[in-house]
mmCIF file of the N, C-alpha and C atoms, coordinates in Angstrom:
data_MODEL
# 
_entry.id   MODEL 
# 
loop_
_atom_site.group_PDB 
_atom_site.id 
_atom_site.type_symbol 
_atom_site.label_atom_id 
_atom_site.label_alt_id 
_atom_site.label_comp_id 
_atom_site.label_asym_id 
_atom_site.label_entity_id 
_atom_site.label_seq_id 
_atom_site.pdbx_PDB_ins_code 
_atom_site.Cartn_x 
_atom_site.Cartn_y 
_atom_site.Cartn_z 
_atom_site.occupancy 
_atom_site.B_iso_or_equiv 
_atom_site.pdbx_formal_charge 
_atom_site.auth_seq_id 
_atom_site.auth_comp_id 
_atom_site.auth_asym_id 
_atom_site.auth_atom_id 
_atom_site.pdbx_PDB_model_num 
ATOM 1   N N  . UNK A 1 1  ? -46.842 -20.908 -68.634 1.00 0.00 ? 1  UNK A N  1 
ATOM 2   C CA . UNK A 1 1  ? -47.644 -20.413 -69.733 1.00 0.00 ? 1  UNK A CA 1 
ATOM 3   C C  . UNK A 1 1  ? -47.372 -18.930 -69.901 1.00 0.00 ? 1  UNK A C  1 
ATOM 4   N N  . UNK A 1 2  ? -47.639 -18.466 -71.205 1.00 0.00 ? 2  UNK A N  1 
ATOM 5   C CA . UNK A 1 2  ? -47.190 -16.643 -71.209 1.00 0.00 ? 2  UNK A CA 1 
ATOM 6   C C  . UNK A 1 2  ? -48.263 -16.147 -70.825 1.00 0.00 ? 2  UNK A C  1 
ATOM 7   N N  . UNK A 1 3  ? -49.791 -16.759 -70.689 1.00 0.00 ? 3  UNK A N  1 
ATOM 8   C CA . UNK A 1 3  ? -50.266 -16.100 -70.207 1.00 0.00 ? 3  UNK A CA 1 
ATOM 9   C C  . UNK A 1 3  ? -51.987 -16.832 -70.184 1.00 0.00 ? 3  UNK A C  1 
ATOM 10  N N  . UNK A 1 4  ? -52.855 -15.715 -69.339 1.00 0.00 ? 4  UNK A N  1 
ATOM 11  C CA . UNK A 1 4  ? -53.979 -17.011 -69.021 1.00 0.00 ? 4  UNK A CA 1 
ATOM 12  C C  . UNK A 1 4  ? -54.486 -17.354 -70.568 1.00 0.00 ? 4  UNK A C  1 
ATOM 13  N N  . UNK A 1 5  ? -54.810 -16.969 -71.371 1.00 0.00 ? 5  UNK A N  1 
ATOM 14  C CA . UNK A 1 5  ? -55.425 -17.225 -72.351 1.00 0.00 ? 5  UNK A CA 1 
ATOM 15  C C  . UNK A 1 5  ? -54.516 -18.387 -73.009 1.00 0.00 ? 5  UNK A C  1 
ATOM 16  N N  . UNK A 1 6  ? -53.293 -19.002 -72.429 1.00 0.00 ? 6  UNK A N  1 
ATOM 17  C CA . UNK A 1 6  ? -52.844 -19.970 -73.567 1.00 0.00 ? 6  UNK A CA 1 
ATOM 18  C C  . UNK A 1 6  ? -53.581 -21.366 -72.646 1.00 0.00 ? 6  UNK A C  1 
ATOM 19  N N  . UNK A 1 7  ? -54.126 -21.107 -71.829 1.00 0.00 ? 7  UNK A N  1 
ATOM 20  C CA . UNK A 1 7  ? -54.903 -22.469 -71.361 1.00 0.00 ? 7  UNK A CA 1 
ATOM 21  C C  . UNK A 1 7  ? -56.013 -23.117 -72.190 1.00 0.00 ? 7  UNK A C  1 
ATOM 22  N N  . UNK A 1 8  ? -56.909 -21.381 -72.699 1.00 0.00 ? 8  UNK A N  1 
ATOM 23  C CA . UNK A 1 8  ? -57.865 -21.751 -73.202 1.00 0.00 ? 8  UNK A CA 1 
ATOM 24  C C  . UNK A 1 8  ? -57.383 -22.544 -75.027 1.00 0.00 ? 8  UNK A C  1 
ATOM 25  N N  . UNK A 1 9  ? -56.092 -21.383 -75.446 1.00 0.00 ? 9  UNK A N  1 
ATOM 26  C CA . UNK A 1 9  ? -55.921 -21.580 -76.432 1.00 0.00 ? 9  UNK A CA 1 
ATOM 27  C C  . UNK A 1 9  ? -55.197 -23.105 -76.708 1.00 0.00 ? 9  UNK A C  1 
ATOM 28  N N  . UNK A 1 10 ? -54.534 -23.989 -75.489 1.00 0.00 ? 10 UNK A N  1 
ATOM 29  C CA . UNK A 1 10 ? -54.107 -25.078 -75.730 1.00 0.00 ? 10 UNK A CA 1 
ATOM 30  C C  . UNK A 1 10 ? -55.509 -25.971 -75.880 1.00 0.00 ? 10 UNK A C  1 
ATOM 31  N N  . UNK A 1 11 ? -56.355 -26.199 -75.177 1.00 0.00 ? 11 UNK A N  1 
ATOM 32  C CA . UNK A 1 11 ? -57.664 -26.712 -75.298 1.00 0.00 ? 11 UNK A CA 1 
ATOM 33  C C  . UNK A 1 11 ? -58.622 -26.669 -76.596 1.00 0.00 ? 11 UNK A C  1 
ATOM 34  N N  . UNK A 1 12 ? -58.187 -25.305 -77.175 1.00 0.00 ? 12 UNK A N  1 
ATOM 35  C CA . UNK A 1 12 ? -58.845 -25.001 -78.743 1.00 0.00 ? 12 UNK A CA 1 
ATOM 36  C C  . UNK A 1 12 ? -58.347 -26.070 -79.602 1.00 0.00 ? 12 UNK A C  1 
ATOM 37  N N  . UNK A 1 13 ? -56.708 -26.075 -79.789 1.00 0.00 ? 13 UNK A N  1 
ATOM 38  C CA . UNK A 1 13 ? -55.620 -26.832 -80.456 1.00 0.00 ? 13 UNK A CA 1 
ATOM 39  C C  . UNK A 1 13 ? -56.396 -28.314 -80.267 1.00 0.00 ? 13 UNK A C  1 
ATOM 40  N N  . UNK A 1 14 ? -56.081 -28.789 -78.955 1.00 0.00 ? 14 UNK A N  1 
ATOM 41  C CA . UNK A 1 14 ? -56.315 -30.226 -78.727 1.00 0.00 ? 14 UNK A CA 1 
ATOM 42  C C  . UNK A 1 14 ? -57.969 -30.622 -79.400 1.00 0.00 ? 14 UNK A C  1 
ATOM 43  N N  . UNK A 1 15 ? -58.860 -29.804 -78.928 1.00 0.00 ? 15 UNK A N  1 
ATOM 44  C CA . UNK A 1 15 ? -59.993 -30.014 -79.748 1.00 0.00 ? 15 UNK A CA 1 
ATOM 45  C C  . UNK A 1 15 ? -60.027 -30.251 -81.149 1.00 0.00 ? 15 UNK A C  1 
ATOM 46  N N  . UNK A 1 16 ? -58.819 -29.820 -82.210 1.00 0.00 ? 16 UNK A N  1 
ATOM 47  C CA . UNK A 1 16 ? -59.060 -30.073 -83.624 1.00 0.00 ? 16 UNK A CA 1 
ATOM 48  C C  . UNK A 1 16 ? -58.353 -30.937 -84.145 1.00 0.00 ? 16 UNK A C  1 
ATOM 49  N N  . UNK A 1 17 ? -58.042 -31.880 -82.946 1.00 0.00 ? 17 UNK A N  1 
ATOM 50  C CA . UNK A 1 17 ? -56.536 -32.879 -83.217 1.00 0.00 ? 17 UNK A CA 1 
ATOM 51  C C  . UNK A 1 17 ? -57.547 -34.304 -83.809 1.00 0.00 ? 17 UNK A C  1 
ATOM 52  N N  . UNK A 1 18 ? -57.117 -34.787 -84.867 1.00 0.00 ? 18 UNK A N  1 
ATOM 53  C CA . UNK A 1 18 ? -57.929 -35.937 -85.330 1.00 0.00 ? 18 UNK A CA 1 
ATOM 54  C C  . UNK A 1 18 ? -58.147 -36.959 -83.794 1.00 0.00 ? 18 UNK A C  1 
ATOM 55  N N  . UNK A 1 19 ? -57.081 -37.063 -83.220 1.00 0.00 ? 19 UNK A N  1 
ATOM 56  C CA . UNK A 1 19 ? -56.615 -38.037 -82.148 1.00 0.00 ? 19 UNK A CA 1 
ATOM 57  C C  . UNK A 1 19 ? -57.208 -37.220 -80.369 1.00 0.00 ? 19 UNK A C  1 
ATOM 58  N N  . UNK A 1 20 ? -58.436 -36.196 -80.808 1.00 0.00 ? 20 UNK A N  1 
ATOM 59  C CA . UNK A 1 20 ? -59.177 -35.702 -79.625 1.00 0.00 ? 20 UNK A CA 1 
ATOM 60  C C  . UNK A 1 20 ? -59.967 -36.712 -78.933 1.00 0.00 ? 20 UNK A C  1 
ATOM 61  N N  . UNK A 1 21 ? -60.656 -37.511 -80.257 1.00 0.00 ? 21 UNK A N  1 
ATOM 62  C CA . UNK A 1 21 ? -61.562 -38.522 -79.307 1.00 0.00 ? 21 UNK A CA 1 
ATOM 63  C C  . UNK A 1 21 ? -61.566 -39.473 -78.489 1.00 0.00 ? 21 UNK A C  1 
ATOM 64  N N  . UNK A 1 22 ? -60.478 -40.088 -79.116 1.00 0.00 ? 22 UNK A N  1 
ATOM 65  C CA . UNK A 1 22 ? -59.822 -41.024 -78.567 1.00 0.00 ? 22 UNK A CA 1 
ATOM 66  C C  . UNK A 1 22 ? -59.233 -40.957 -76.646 1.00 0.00 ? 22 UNK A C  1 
ATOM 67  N N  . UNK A 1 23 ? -58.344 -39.633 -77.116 1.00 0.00 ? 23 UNK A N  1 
ATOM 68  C CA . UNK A 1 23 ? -57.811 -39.468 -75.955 1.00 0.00 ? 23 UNK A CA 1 
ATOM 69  C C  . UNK A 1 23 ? -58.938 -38.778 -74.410 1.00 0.00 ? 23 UNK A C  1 
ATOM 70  N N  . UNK A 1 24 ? -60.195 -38.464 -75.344 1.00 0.00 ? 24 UNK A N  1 
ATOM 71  C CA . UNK A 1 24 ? -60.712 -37.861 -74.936 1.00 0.00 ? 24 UNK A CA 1 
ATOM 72  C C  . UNK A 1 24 ? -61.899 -39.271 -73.800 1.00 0.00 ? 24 UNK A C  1 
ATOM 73  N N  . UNK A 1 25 ? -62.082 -39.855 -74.485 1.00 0.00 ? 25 UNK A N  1 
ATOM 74  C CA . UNK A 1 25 ? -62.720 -41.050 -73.870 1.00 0.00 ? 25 UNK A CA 1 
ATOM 75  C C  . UNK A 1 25 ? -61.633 -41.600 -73.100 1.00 0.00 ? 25 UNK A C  1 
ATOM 76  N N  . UNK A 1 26 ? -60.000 -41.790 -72.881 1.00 0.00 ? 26 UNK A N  1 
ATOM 77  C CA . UNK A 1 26 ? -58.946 -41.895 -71.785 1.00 0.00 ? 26 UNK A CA 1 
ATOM 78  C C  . UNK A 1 26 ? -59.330 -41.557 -70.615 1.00 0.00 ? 26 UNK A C  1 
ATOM 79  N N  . UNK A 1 27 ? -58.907 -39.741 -70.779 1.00 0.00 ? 27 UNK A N  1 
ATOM 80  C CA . UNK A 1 27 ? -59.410 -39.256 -69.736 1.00 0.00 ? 27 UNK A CA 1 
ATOM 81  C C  . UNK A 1 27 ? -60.719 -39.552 -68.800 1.00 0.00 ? 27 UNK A C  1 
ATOM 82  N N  . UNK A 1 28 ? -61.520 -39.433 -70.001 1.00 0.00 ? 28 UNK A N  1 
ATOM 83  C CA . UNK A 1 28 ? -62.553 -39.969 -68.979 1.00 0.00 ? 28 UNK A CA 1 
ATOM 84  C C  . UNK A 1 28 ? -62.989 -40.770 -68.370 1.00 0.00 ? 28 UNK A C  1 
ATOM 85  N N  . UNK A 1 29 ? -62.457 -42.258 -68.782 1.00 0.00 ? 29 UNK A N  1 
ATOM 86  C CA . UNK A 1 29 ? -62.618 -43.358 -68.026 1.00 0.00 ? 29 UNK A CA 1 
ATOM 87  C C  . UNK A 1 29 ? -61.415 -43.066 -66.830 1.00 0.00 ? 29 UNK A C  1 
ATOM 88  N N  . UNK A 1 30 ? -60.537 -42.025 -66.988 1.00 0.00 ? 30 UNK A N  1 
ATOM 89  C CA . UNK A 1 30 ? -59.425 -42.246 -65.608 1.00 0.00 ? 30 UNK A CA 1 
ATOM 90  C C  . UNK A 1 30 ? -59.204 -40.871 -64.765 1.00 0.00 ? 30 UNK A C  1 
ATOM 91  N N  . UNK A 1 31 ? -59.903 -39.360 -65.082 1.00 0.00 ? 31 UNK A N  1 
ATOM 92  C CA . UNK A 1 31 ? -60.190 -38.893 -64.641 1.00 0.00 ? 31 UNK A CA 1 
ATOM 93  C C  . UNK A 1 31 ? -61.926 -38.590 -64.155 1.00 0.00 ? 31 UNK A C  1 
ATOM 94  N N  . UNK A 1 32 ? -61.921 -38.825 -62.397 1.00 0.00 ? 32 UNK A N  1 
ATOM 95  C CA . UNK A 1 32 ? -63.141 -38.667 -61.714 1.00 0.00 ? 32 UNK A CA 1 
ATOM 96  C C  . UNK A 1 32 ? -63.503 -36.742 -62.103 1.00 0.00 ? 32 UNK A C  1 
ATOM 97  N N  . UNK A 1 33 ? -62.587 -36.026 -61.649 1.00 0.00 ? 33 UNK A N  1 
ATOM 98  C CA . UNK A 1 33 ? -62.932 -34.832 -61.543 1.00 0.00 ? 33 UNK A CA 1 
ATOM 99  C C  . UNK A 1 33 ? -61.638 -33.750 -61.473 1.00 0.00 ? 33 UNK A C  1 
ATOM 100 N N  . UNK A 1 34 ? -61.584 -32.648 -62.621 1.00 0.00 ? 34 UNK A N  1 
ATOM 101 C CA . UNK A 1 34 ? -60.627 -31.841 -62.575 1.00 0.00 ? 34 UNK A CA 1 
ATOM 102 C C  . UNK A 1 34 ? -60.777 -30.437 -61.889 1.00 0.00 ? 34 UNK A C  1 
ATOM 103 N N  . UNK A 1 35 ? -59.486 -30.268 -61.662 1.00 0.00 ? 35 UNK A N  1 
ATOM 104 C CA . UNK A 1 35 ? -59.817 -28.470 -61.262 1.00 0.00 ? 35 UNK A CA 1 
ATOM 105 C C  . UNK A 1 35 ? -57.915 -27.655 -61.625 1.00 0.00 ? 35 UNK A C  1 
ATOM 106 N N  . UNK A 1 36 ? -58.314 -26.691 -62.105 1.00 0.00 ? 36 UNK A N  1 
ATOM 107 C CA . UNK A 1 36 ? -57.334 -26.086 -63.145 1.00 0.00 ? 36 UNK A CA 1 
ATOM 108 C C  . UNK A 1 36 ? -56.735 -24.666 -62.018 1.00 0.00 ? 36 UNK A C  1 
ATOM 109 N N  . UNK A 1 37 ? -55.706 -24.783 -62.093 1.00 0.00 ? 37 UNK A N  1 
ATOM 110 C CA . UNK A 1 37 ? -55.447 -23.760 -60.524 1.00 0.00 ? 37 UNK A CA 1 
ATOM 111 C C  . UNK A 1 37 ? -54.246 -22.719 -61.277 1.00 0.00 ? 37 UNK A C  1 
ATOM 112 N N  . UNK A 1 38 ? -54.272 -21.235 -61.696 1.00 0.00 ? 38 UNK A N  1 
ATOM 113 C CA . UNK A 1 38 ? -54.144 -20.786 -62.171 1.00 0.00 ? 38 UNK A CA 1 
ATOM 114 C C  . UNK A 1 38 ? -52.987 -19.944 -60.919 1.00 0.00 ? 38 UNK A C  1 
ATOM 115 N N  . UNK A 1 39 ? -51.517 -20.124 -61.034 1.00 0.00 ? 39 UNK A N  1 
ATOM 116 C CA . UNK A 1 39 ? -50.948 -18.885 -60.219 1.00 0.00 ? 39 UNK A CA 1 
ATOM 117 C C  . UNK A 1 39 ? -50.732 -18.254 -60.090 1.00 0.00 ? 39 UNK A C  1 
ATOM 118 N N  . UNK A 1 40 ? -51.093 -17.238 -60.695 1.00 0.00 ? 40 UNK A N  1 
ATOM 119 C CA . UNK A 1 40 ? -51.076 -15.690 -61.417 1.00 0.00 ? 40 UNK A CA 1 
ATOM 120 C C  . UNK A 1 40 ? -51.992 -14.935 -60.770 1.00 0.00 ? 40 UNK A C  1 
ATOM 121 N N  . UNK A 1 41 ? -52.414 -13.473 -60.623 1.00 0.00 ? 41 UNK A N  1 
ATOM 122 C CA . UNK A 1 41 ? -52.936 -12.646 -60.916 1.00 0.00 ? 41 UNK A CA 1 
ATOM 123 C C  . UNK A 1 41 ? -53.915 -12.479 -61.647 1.00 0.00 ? 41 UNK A C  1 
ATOM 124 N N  . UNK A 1 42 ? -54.576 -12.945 -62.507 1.00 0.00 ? 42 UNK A N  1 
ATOM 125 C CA . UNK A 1 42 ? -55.324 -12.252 -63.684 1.00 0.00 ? 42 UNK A CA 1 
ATOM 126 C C  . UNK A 1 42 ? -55.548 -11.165 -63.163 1.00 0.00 ? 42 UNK A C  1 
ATOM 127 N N  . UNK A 1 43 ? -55.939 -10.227 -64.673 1.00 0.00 ? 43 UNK A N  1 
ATOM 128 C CA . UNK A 1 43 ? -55.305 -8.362  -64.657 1.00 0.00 ? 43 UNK A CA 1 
ATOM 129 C C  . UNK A 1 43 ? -56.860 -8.191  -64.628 1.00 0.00 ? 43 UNK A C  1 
ATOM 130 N N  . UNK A 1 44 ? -58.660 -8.522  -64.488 1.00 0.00 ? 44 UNK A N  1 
ATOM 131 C CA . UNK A 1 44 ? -59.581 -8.325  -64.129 1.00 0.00 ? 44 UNK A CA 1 
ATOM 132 C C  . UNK A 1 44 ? -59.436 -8.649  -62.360 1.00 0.00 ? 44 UNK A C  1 
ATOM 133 N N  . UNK A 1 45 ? -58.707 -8.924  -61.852 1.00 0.00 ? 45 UNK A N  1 
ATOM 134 C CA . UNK A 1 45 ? -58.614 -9.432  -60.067 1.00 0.00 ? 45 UNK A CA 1 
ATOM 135 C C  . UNK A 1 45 ? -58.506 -8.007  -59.812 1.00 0.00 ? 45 UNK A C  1 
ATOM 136 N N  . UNK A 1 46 ? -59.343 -7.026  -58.745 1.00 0.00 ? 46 UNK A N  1 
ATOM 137 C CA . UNK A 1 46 ? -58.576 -5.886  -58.227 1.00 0.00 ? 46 UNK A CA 1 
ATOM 138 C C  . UNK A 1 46 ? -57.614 -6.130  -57.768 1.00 0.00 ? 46 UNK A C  1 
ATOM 139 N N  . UNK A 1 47 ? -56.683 -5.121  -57.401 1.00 0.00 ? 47 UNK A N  1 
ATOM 140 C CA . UNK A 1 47 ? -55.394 -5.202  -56.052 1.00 0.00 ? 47 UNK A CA 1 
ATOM 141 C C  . UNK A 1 47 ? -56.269 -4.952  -55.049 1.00 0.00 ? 47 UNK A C  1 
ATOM 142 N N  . UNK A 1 48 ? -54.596 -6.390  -54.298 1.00 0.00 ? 48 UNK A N  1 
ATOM 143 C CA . UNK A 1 48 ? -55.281 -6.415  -52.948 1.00 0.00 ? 48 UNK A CA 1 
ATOM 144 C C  . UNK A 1 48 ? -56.490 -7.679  -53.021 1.00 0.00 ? 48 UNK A C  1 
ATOM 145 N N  . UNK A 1 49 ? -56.916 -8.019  -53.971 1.00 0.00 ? 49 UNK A N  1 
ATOM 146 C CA . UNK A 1 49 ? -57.918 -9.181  -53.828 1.00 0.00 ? 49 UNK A CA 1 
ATOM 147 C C  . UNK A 1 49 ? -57.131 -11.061 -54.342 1.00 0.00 ? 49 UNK A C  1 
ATOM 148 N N  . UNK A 1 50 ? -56.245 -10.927 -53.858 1.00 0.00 ? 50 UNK A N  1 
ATOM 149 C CA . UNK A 1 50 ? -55.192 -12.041 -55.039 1.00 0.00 ? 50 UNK A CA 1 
ATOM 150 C C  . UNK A 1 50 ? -55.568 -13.317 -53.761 1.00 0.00 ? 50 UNK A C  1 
# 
């Protein structure tokens, strides 16, 4: 990704997709529980706290 904000901004996209609901009830019958693991830095982290 170029950067953290295109996570949020891919999630904006998918939200206005006619074909959100659908896929959206998928997921949820086949995902129990997510977690989103970011490998970067973000530039609010002090140094030294990574």
């Amino acid at each position: 990704m170029p950067d953290l904000g295109a996570y949020e901004r891919g999630l904006t996209a998918l939200r206005t997709s006619s074909q959100f609901p659908d896929m959206a009830k998928a997921l949820a019958a086949a995902i129990e529980r997510e977690t989103v693991v970011f490998g970067v830095r973000a530039g609010w982290v002090p140094e030294g706290r990574e």
